[in-house]
PQR file with spaces between the fields and no chain letter, atoms N, CA, C, O and H, PARSE charges and radii, in Angstrom:
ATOM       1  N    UNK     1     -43.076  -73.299  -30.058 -0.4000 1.5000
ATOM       2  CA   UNK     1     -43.927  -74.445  -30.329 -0.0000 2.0000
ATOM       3  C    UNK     1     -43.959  -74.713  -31.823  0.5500 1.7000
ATOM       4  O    UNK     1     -44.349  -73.842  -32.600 -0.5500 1.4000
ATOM       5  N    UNK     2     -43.555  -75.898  -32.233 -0.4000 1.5000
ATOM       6  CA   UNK     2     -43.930  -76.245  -33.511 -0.0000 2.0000
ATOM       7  C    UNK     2     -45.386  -75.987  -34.044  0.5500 1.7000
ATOM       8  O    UNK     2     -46.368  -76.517  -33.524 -0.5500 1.4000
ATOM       9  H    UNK     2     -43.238  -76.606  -31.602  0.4000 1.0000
ATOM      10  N    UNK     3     -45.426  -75.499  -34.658 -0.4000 1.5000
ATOM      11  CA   UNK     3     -47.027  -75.230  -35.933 -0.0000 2.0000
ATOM      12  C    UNK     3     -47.391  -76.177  -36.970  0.5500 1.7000
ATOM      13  O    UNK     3     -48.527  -76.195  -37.444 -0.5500 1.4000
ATOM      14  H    UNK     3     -44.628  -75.068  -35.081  0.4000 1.0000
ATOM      15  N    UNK     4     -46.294  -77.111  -37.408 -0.4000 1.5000
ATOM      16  CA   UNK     4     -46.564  -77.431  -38.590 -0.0000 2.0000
ATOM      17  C    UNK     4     -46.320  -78.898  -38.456  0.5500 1.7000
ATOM      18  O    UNK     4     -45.215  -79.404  -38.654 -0.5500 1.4000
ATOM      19  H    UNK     4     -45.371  -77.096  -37.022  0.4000 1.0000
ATOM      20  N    UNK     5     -47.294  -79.505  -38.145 -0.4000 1.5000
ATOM      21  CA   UNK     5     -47.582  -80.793  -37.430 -0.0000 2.0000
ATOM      22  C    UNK     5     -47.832  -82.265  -38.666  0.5500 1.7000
ATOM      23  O    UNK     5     -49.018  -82.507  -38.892 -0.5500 1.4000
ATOM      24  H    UNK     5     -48.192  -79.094  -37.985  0.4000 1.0000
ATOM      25  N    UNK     6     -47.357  -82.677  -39.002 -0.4000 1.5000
ATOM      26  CA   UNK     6     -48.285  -83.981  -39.850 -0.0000 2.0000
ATOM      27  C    UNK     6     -49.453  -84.594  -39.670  0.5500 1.7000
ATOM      28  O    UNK     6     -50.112  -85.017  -40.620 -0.5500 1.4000
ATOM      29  H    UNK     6     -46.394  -82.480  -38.818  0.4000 1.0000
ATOM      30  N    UNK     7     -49.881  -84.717  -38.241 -0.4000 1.5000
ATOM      31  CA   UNK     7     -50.574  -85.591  -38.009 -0.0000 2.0000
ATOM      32  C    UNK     7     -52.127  -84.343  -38.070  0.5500 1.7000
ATOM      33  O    UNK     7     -53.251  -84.716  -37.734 -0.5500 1.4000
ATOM      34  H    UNK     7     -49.346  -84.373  -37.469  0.4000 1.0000
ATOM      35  N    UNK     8     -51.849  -83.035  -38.516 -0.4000 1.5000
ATOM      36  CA   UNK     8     -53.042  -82.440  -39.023 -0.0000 2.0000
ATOM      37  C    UNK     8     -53.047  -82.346  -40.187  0.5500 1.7000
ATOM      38  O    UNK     8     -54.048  -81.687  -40.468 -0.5500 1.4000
ATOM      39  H    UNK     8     -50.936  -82.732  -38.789  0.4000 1.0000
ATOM      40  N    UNK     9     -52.250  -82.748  -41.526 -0.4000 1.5000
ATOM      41  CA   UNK     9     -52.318  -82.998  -42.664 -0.0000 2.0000
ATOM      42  C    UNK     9     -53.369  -84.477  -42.792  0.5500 1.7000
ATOM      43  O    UNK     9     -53.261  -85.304  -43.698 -0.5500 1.4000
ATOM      44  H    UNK     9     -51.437  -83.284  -41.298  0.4000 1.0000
ATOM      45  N    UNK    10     -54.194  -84.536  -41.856 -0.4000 1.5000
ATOM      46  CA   UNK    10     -55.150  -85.222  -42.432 -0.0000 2.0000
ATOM      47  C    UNK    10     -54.850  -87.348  -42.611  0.5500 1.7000
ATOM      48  O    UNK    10     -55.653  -88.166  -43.060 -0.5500 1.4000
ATOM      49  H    UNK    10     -54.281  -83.865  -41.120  0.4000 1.0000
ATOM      50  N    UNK    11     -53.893  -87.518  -42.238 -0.4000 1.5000
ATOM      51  CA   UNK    11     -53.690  -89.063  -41.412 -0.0000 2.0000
ATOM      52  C    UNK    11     -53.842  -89.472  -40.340  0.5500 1.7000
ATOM      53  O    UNK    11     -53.220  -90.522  -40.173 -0.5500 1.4000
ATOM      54  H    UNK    11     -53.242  -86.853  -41.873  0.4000 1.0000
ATOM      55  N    UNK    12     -54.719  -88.944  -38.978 -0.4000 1.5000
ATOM      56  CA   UNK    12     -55.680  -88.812  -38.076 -0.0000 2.0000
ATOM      57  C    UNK    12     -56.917  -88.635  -38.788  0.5500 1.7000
ATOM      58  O    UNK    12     -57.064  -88.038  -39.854 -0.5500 1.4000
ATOM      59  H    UNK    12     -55.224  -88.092  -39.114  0.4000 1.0000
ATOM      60  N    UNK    13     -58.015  -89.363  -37.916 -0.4000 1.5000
ATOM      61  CA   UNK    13     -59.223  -88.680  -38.031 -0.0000 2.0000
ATOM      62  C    UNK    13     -59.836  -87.613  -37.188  0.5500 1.7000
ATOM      63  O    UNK    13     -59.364  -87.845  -36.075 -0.5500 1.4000
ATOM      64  H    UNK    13     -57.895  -89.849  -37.050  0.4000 1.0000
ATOM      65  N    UNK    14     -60.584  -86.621  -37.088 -0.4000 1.5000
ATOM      66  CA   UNK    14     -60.451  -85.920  -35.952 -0.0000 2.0000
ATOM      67  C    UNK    14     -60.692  -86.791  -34.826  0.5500 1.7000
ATOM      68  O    UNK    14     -60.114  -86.686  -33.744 -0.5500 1.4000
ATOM      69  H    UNK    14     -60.968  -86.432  -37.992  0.4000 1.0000
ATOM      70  N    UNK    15     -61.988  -88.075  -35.259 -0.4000 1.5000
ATOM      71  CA   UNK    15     -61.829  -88.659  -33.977 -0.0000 2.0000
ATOM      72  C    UNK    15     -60.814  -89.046  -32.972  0.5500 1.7000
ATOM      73  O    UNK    15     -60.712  -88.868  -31.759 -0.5500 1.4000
ATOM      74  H    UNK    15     -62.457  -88.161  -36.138  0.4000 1.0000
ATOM      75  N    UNK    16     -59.853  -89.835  -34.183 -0.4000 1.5000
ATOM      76  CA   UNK    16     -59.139  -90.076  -33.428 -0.0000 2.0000
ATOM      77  C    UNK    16     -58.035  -88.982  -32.786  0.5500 1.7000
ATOM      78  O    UNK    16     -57.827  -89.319  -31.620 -0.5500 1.4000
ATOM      79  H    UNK    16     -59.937  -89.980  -35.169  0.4000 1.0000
ATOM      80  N    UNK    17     -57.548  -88.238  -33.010 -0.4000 1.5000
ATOM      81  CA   UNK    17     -57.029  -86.957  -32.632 -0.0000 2.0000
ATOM      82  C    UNK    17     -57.428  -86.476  -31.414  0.5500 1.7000
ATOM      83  O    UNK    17     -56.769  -86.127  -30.435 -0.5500 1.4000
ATOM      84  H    UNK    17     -57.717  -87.965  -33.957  0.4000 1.0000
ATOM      85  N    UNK    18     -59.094  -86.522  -31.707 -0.4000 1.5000
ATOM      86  CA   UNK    18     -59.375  -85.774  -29.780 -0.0000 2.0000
ATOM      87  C    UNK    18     -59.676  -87.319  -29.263  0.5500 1.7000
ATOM      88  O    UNK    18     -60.572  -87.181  -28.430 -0.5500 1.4000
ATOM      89  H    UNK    18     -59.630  -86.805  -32.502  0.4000 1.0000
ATOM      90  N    UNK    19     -59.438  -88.345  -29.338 -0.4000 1.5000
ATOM      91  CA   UNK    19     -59.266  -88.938  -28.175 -0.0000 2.0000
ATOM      92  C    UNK    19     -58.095  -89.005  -27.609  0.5500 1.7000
ATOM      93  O    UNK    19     -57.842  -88.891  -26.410 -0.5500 1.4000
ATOM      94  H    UNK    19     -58.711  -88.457  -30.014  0.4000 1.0000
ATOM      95  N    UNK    20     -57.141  -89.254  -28.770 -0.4000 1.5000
ATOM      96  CA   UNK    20     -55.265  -88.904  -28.114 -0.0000 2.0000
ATOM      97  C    UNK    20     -55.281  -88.039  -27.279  0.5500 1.7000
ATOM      98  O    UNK    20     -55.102  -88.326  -26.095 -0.5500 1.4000
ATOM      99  H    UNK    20     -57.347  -89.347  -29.744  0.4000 1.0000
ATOM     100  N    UNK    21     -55.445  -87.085  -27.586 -0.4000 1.5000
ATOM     101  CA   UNK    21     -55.224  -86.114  -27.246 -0.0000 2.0000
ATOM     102  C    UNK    21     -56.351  -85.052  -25.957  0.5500 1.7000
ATOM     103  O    UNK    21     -56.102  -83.931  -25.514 -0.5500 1.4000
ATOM     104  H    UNK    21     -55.590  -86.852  -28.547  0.4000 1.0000
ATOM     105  N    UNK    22     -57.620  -85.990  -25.653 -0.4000 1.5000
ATOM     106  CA   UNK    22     -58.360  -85.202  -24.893 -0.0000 2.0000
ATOM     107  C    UNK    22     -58.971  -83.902  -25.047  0.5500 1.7000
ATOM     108  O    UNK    22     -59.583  -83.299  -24.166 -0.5500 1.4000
ATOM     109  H    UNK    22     -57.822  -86.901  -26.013  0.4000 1.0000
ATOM     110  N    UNK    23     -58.727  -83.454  -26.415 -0.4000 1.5000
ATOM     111  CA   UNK    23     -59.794  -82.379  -27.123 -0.0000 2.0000
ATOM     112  C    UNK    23     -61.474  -82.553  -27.585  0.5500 1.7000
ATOM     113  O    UNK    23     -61.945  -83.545  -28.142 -0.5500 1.4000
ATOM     114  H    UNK    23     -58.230  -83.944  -27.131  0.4000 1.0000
ATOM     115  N    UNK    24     -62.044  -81.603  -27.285 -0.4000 1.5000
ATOM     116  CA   UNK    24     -63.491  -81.828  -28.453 -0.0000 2.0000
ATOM     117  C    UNK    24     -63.362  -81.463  -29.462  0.5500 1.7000
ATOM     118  O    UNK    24     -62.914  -80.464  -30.024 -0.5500 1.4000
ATOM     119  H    UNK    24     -61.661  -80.798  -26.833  0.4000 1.0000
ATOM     120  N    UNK    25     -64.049  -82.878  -29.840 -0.4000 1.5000
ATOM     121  CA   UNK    25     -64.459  -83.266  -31.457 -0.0000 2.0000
ATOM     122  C    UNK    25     -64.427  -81.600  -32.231  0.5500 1.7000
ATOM     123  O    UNK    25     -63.597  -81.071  -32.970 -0.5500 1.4000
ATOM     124  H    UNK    25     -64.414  -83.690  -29.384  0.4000 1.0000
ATOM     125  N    UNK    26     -65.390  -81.246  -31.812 -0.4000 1.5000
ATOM     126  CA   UNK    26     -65.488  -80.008  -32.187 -0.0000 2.0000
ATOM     127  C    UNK    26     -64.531  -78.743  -32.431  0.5500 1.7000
ATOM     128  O    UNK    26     -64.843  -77.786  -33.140 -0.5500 1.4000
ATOM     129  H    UNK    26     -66.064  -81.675  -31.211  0.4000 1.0000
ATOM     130  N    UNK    27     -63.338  -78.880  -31.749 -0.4000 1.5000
ATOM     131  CA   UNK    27     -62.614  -77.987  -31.299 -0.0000 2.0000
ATOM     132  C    UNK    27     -61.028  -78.391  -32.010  0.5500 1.7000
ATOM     133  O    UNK    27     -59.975  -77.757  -32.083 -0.5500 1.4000
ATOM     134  H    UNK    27     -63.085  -79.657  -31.173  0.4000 1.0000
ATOM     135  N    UNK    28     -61.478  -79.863  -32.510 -0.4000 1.5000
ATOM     136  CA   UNK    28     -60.386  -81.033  -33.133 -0.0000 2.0000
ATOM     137  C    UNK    28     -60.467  -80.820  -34.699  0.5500 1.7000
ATOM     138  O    UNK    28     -59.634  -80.926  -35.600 -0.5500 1.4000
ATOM     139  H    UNK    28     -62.333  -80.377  -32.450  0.4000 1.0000
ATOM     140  N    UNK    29     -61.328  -80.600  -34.673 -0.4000 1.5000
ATOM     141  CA   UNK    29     -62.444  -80.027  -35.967 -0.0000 2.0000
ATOM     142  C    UNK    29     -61.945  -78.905  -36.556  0.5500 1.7000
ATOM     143  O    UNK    29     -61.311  -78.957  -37.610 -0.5500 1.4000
ATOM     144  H    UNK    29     -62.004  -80.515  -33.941  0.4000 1.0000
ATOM     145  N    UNK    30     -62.233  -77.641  -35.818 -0.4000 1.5000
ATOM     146  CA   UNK    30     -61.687  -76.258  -35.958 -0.0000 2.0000
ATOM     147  C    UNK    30     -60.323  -76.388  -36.149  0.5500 1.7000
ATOM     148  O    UNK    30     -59.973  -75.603  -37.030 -0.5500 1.4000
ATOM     149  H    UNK    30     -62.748  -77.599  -34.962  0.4000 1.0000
ATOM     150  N    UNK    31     -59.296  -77.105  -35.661 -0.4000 1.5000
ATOM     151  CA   UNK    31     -58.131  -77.253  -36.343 -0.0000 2.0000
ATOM     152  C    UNK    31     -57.917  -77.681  -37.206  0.5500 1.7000
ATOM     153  O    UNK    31     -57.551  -77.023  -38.179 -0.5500 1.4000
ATOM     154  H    UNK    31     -59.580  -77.743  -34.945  0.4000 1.0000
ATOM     155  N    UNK    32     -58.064  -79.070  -37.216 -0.4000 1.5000
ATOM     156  CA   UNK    32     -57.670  -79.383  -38.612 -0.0000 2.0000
ATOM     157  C    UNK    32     -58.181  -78.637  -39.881  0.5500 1.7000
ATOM     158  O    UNK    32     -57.476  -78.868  -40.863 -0.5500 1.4000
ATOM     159  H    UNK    32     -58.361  -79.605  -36.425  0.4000 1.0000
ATOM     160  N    UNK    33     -59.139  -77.873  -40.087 -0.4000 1.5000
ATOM     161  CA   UNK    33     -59.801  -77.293  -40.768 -0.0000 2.0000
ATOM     162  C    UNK    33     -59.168  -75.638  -40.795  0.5500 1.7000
ATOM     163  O    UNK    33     -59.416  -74.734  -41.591 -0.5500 1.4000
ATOM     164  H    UNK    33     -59.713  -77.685  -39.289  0.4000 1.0000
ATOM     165  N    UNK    34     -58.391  -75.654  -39.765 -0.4000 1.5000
ATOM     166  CA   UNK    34     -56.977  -74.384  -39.510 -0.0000 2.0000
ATOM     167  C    UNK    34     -58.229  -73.078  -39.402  0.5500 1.7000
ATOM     168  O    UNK    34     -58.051  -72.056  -40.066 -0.5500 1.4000
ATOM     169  H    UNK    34     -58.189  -76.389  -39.117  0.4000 1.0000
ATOM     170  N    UNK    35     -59.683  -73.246  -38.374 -0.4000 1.5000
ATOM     171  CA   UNK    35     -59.973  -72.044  -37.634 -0.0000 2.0000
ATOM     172  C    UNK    35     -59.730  -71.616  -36.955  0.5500 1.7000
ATOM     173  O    UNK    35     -60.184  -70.538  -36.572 -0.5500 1.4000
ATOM     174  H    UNK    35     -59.828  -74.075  -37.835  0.4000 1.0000
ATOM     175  N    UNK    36     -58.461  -72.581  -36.221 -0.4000 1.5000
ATOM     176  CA   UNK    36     -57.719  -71.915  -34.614 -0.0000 2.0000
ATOM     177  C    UNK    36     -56.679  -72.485  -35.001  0.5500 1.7000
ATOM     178  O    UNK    36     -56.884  -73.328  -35.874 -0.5500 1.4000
ATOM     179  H    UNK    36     -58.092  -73.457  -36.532  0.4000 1.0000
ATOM     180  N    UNK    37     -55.509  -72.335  -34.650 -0.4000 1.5000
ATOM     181  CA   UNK    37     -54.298  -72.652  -34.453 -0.0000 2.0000
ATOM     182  C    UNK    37     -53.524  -73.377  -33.708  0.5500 1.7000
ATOM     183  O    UNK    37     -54.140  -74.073  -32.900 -0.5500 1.4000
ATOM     184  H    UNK    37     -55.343  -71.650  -33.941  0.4000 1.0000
ATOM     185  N    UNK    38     -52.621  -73.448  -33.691 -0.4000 1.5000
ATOM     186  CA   UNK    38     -52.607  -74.906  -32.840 -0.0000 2.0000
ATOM     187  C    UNK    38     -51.769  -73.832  -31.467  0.5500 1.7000
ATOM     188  O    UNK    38     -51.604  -74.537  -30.472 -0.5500 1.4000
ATOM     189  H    UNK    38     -52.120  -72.883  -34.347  0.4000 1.0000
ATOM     190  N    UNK    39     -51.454  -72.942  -31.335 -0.4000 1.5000
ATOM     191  CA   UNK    39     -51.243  -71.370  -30.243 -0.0000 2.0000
ATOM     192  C    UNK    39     -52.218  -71.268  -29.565  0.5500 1.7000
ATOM     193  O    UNK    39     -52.236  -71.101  -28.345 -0.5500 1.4000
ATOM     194  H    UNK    39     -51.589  -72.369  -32.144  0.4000 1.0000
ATOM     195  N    UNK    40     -53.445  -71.390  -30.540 -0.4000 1.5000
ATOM     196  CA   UNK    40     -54.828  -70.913  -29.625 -0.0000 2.0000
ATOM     197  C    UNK    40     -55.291  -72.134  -28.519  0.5500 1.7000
ATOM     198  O    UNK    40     -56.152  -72.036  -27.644 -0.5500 1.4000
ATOM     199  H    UNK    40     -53.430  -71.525  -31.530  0.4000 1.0000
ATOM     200  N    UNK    41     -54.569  -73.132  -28.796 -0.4000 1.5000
ATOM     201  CA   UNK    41     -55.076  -74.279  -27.584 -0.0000 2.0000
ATOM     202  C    UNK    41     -54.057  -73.947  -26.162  0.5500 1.7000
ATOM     203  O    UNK    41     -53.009  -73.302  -26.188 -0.5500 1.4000
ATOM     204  H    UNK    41     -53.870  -73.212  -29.506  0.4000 1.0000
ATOM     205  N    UNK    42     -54.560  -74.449  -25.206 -0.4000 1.5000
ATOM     206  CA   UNK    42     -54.006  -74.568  -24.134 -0.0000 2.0000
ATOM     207  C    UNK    42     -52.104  -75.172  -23.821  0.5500 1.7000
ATOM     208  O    UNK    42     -51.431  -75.498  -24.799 -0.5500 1.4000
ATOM     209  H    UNK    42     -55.411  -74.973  -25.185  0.4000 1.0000
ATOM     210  N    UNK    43     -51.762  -75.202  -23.010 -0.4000 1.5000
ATOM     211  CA   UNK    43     -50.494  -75.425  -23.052 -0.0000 2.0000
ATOM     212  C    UNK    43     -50.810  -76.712  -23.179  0.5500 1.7000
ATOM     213  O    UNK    43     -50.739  -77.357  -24.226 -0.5500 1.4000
ATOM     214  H    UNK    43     -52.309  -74.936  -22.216  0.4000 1.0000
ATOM     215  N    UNK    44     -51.146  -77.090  -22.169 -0.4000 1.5000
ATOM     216  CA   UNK    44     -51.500  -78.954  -21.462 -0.0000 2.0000
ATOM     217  C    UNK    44     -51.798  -79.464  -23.234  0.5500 1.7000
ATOM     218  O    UNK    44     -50.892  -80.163  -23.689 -0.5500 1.4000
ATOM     219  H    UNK    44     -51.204  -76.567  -21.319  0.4000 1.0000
ATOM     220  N    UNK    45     -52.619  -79.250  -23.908 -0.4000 1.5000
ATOM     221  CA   UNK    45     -52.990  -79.553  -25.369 -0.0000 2.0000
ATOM     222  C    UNK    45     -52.523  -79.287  -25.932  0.5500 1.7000
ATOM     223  O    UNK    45     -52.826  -79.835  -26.992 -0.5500 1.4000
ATOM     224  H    UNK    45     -53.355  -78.682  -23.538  0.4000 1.0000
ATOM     225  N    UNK    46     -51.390  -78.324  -26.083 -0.4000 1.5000
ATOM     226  CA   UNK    46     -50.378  -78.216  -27.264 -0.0000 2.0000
ATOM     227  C    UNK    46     -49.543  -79.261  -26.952  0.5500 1.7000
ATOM     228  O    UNK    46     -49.400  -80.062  -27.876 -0.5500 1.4000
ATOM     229  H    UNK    46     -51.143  -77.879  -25.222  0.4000 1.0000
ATOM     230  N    UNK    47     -48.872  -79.535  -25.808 -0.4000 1.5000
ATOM     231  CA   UNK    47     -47.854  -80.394  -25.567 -0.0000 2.0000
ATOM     232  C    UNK    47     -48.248  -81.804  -25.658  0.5500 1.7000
ATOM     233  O    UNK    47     -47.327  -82.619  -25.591 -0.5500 1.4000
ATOM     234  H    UNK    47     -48.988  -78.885  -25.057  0.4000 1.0000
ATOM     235  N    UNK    48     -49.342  -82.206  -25.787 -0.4000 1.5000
ATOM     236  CA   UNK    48     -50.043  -83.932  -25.601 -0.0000 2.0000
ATOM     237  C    UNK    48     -50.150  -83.722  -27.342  0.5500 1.7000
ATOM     238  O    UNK    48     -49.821  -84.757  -27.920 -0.5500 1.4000
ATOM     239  H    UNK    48     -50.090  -81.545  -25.842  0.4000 1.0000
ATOM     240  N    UNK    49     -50.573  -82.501  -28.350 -0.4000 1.5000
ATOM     241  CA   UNK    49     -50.444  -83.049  -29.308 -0.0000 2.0000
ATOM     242  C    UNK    49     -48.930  -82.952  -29.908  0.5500 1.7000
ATOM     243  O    UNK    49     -48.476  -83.883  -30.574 -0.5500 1.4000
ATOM     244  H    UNK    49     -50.840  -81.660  -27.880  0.4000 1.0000
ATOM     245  N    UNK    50     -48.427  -82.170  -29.727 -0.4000 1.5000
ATOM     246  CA   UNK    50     -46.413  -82.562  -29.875 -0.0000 2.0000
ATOM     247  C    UNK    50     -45.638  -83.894  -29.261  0.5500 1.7000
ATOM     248  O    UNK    50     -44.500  -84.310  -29.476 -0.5500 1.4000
ATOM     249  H    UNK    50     -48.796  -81.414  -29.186  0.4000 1.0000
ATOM     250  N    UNK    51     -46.628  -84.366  -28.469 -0.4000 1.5000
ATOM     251  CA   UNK    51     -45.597  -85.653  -28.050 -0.0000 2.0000
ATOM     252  C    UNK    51     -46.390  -86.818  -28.532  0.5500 1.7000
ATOM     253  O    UNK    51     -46.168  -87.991  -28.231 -0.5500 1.4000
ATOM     254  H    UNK    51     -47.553  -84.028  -28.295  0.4000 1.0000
ATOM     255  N    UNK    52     -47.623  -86.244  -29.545 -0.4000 1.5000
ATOM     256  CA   UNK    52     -48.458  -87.422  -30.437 -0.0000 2.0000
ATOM     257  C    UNK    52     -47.873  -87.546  -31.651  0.5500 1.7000
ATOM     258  O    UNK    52     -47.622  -88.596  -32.242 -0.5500 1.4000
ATOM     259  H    UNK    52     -47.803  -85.291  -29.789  0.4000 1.0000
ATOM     260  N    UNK    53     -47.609  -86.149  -32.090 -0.4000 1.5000
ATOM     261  CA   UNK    53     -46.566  -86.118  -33.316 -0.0000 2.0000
ATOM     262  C    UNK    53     -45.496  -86.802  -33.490  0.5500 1.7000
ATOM     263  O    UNK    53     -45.149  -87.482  -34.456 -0.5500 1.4000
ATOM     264  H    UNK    53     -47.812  -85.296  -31.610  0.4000 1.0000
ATOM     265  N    UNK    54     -44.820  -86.523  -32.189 -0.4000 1.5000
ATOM     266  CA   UNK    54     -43.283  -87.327  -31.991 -0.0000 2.0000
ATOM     267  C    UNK    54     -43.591  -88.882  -32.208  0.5500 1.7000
ATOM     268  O    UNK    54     -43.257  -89.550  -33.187 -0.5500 1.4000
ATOM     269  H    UNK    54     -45.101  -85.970  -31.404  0.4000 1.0000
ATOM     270  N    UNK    55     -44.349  -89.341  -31.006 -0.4000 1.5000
ATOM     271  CA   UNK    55     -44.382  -90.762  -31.012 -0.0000 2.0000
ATOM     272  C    UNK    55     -44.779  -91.558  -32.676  0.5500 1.7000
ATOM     273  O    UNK    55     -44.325  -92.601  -33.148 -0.5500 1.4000
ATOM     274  H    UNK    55     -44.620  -88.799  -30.212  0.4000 1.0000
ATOM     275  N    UNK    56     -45.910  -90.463  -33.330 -0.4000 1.5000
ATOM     276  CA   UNK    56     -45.960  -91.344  -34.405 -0.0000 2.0000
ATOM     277  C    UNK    56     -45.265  -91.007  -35.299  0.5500 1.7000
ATOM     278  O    UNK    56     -45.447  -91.451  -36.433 -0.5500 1.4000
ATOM     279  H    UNK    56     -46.278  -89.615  -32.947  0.4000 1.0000
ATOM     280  N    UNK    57     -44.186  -90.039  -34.976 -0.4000 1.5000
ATOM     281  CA   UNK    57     -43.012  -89.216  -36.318 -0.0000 2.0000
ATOM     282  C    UNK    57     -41.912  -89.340  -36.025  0.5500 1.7000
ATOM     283  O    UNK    57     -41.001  -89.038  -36.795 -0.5500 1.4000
ATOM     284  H    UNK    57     -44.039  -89.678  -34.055  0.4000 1.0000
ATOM     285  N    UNK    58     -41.776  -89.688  -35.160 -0.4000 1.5000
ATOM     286  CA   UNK    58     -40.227  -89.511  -34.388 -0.0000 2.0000
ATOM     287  C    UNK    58     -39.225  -90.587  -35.625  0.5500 1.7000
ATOM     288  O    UNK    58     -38.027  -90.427  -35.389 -0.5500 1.4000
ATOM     289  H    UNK    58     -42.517  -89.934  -34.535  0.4000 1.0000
ATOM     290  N    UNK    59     -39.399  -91.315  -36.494 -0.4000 1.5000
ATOM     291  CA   UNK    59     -38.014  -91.860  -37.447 -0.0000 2.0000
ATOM     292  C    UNK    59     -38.279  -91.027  -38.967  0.5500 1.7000
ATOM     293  O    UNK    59     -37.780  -91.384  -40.035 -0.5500 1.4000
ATOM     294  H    UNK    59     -40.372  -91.445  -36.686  0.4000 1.0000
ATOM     295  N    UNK    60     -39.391  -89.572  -38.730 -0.4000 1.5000
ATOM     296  CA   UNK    60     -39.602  -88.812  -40.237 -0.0000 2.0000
ATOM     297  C    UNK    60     -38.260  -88.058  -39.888  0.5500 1.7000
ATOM     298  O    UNK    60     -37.787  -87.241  -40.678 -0.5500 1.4000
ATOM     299  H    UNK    60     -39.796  -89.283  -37.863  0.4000 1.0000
């Protein structure tokens, strides 16, 4: 699994992040802020935020 994501360098807001993606705020929070990892989420949520990355990275 990729770790090293852009769209947690802070060009999302968390809001918007856990709505893409179906996370809590809270828990959207703890990442970007790197208290959990992006390992420590679920599969289903690692993969919805890798194919959020793609869609908005896919010509980086």
């Amino acid at each position: 699994m990729k770790t090293d994501l852009k769209i947690l360098d802070g060009h999302l807001t968390t809001y918007q992040i856990s709505q893409a993606i179906d996370l809590p705020i809270e828990t959207t929070k703890d990442l970007l802020d790197k208290k959990i990892a992006i390992t420590d989420l679920d599969e289903t949520t690692q993969n919805k935020l890798l194919a959020l990355e793609e869609a908005l990275y896919k010509d980086d």
